[in-house]
C-alpha positions as CSV (number, residue, x, y, z in Angstrom):
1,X,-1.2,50.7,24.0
2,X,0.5,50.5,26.9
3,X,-1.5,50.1,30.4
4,X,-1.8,53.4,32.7
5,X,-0.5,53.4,35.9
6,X,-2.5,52.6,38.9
7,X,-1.9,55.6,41.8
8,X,-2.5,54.2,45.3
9,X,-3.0,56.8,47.9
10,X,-2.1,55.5,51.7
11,X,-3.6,57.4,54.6
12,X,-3.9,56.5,58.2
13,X,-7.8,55.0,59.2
14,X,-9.4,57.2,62.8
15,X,-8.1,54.0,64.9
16,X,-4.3,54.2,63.1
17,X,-4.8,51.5,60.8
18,X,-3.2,52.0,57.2
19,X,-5.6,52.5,54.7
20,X,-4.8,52.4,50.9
21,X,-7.4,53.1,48.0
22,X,-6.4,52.5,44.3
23,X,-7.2,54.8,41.5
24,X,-6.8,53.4,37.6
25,X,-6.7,57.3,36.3
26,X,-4.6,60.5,37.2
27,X,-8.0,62.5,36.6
28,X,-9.4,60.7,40.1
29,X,-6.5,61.8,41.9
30,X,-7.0,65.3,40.8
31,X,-10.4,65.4,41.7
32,X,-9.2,65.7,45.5
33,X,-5.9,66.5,45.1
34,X,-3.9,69.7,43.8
35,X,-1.5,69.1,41.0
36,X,1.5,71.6,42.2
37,X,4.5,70.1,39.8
38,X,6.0,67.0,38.1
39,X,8.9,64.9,39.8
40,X,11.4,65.3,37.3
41,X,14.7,64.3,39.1
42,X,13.6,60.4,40.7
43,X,16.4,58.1,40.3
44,X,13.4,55.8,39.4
45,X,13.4,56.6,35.6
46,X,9.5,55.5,35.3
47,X,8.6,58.2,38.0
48,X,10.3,60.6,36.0
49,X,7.3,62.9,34.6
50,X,4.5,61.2,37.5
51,X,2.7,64.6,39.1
52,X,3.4,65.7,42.6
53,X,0.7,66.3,44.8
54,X,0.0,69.1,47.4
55,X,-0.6,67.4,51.0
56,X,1.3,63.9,49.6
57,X,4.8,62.3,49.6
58,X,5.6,60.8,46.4
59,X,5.6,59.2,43.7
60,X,7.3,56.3,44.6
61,X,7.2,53.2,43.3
62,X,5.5,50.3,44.4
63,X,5.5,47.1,42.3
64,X,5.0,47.2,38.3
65,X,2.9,49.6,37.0
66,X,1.6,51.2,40.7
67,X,3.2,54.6,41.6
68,X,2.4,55.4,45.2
69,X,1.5,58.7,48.0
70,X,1.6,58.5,51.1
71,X,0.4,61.7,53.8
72,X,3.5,62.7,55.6
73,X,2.5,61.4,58.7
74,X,2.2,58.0,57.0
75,X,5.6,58.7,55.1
76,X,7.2,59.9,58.7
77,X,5.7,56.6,60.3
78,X,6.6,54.6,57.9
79,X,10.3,55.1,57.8
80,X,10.6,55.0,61.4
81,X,9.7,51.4,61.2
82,X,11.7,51.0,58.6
83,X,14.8,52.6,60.0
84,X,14.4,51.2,63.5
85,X,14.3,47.1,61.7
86,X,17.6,47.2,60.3
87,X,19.2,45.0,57.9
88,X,20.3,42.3,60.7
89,X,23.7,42.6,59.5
90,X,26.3,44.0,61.5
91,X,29.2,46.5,60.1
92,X,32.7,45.5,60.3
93,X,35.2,48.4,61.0
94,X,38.5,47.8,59.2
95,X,41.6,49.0,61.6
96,X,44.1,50.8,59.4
97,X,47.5,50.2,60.6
């Protein structure tokens, strides 16, 4: 039998610090969070039937076997760091002529 997902929920602590707090079954996720569709169009083929969460971004994966959610401030956050490292390489622009 093949071994369930882990869902990791990632929230922002009172003082700003990133909290994240594992769950081994769906059924502990829904306890406190409201089930409101299934992703069905992730490029990410083993997303592809994950649920979608009212108040969460995700899924997205995150290592094998752990499909993450992150609360849109972390998710906006989050990708402003990520946008604002950059790659470190620099774009060449070709001159047509």
């Amino acid at each position: 039998m093949a071994k369930e997902k882990t869902y990791r929920i990632v929230t922002r602590g009172k003082n700003g610090e990133l909290r994240a707090r594992d769950y081994e079954h769906q059924d502990a996720v829904l306890r406190m969070h409201t089930q409101i569709g299934i992703d069905d169009c992730s490029t990410d083929l083993t997303l592809r039937g994950m649920p979608v969460f009212r108040g969460l971004i995700g899924p997205m994966p995150e290592g094998k076997g752990v499909v993450r959610y992150e609360t849109p401030e972390v998710f906006e956050s989050l990708t402003k760091e990520w946008g604002a490292t950059g790659s470190g390489r620099k774009s060449r622009r070709r001159v047509s002529g």
